[in-house]
Kinemage of the C-alpha trace (Angstrom):
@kinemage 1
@onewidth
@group {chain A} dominant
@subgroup {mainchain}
@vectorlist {calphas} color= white
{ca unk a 1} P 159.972 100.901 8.831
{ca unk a 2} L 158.376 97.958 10.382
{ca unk a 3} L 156.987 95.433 8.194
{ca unk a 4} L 155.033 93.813 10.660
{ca unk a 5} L 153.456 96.964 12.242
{ca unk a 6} L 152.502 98.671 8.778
{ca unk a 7} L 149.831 95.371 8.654
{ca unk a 8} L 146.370 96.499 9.484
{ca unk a 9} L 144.408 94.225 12.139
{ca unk a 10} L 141.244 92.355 10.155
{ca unk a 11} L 138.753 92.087 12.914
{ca unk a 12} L 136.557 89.064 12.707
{ca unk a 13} L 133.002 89.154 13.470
{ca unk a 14} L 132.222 88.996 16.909
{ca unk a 15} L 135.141 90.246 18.395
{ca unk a 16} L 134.866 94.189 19.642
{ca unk a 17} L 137.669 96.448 20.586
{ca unk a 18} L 137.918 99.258 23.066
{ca unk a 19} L 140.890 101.743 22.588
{ca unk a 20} L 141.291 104.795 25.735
{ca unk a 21} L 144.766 106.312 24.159
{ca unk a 22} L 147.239 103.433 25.390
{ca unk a 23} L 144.563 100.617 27.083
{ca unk a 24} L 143.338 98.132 24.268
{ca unk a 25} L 140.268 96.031 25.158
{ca unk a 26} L 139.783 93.016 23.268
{ca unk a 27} L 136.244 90.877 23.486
{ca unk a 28} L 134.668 88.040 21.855
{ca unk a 29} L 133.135 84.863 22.204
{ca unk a 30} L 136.079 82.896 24.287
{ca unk a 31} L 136.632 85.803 26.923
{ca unk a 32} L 138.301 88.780 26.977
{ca unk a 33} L 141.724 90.802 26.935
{ca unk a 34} L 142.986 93.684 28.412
{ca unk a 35} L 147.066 95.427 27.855
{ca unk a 36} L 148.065 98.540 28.595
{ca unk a 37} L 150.788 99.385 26.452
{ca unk a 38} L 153.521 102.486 26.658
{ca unk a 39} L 153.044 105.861 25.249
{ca unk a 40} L 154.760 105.096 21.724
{ca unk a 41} L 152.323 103.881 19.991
{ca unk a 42} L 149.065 105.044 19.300
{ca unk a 43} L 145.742 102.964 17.958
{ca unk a 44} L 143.334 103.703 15.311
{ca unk a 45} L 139.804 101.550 14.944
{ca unk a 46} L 137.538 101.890 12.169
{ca unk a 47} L 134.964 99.163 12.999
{ca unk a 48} L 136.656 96.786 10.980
{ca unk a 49} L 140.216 97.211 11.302
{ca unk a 50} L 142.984 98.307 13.734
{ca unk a 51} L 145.627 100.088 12.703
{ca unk a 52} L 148.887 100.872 15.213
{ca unk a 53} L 151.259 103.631 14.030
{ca unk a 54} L 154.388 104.930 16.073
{ca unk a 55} L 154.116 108.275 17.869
{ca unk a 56} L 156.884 109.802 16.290
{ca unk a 57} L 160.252 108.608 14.955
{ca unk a 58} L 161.997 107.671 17.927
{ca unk a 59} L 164.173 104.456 18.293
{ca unk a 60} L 162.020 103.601 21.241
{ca unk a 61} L 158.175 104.176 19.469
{ca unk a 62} L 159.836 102.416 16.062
{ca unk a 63} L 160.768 99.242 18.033
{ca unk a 64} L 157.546 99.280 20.135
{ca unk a 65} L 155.321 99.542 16.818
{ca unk a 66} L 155.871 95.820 16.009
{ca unk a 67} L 155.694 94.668 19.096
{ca unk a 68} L 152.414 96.591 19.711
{ca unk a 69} L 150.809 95.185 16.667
{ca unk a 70} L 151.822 91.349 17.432
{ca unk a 71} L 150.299 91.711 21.107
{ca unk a 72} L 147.136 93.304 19.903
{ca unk a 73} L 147.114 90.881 16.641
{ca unk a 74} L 147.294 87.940 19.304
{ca unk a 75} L 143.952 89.119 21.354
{ca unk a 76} L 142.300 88.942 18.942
{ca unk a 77} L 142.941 85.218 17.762
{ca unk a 78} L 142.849 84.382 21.440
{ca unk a 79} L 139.265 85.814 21.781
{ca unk a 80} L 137.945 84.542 18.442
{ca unk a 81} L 139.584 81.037 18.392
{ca unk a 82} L 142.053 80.696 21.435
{ca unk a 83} L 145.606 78.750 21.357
{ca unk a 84} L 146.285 75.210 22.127
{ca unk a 85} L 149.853 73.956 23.639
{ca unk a 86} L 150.150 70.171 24.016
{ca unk a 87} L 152.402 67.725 26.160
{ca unk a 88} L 152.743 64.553 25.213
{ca unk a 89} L 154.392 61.850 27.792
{ca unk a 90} L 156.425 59.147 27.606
{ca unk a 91} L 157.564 56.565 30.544
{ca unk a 92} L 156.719 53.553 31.981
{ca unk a 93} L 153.755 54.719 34.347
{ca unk a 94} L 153.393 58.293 33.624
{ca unk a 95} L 149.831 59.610 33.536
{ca unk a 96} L 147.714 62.462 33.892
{ca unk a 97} L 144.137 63.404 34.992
{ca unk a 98} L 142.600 66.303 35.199
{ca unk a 99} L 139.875 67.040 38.242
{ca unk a 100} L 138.092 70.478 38.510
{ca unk a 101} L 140.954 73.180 37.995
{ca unk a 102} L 143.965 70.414 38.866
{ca unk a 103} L 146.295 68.840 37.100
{ca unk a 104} L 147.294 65.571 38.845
{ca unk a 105} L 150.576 64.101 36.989
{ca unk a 106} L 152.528 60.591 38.050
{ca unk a 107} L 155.616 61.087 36.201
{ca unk a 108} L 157.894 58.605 38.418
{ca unk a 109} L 158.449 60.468 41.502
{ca unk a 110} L 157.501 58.394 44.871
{ca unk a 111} L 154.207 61.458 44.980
{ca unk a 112} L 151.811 62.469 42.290
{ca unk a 113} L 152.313 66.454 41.346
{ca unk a 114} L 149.010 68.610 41.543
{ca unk a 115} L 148.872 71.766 39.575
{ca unk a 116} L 146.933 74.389 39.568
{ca unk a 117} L 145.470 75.665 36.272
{ca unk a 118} L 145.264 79.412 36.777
{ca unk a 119} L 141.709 80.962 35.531
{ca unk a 120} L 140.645 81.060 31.869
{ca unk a 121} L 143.252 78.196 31.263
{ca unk a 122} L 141.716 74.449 30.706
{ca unk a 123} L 143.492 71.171 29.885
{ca unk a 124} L 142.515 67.916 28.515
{ca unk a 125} L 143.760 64.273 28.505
{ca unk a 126} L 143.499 62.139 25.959
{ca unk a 127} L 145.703 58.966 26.100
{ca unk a 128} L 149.355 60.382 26.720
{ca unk a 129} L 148.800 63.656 25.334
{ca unk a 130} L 147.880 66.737 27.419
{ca unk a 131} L 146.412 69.459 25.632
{ca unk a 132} L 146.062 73.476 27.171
{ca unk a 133} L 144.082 75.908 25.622
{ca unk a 134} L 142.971 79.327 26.681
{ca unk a 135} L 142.812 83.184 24.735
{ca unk a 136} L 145.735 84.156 26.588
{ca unk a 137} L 148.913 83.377 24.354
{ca unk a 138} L 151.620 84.240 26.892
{ca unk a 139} L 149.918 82.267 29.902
{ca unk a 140} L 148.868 79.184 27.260
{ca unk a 141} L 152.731 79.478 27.060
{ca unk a 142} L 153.597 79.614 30.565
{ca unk a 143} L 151.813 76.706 32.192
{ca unk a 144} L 152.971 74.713 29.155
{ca unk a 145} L 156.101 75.448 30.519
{ca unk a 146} L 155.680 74.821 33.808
{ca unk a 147} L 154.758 71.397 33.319
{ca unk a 148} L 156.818 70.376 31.403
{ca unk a 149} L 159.742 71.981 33.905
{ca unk a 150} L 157.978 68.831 36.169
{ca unk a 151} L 159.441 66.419 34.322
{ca unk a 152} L 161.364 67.451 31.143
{ca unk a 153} L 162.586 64.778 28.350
{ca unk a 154} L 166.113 63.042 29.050
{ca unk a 155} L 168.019 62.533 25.784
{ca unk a 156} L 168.477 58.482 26.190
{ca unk a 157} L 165.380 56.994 26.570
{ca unk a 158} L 162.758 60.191 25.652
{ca unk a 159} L 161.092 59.714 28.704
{ca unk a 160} L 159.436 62.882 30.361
{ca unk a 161} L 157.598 65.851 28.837
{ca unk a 162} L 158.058 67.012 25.843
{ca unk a 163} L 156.192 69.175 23.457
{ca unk a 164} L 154.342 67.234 20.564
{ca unk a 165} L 156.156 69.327 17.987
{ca unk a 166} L 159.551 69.013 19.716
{ca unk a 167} L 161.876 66.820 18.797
{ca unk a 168} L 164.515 64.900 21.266
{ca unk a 169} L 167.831 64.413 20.098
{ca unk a 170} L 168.590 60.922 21.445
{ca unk a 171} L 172.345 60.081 22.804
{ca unk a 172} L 173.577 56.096 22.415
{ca unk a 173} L 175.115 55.690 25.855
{ca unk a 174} L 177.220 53.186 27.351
{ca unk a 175} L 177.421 50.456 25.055
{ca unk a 176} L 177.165 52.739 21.420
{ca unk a 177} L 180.673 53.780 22.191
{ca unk a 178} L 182.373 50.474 21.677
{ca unk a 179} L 182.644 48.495 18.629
């Protein structure tokens, strides 16, 4: 029995869902979602709730249930109030600036890096501190990710990108080995 998929969905206002047997539409006021998922699970709506239920008792449909509930769960926060990943980072003339769509990032190399945001994903710069948001969870994850592959933190200094939340295990180096 999953615990997670036994939770009903709470709609907010706003935010409308379209369910065609295995194809979940999610809408609301910061875009919209579409998933198709496999034929394990199956979707009830009520106006004011979702509820996902297994097809039958199968290993596969029990395991999907969760899973199912969590992606559809997820639309809806992302079209109601979105996600937010943020960089921060540290070195002696990093920066970032954001033009139009691209991400343009000094982070030491001898050429600046330019990075396409893909659509419905916008970032912000404020200071050292680079903040994406968008109603897409997975790709709010991804170009998080990507950038941060750019340059990631080494463990002696910090420098490089790191998440704000993350925390960098430092290493003493050369000299903290003697005494």
């Amino acid at each position: 029995m999953s615990r997670i998929g036994k939770e009903p969905i709470v709609l907010p206002e706003k935010v409308e869902v379209k369910i065609q047997e295995t194809f979940v539409s999610v809408k609301g006021p910061k875009g919209q979602l579409e998933f198709t998922f496999p034929n394990n699970v199956k979707f009830e709506n009520n106006g004011k709730e979702v509820v996902v239920a297994p097809i039958d008792e199968s290993v596969k449909a029990r395991s999907m249930w969760g899973t199912a509930r969590t992606i559809v769960s997820n639309m809806v926060v992302g079209v109601s109030t979105g996600f937010v990943k943020s960089l921060e980072f540290n070195g002696v003339g990093y920066k970032a600036v954001v033009s139009g769509d691209t991400l343009t990032l000094n982070l030491g190399y001898s050429h600046p890096i330019d990075f396409k945001l893909p659509e419905g994903i916008t970032a912000k710069v404020t200071k050292n501190v680079i903040d994406f948001a968008g109603c897409n969870k997975e790709l709010v994850g991804y170009v998080a990710s990507k950038v941060r592959s750019f340059r990631p933190p080494e463990p002696y200094k910090g420098k490089g990108l790191k998440y704000t939340d993350e925390t960098i295990i430092r290493k003493a180096g050369k000299t903290g080995g003697k005494k």
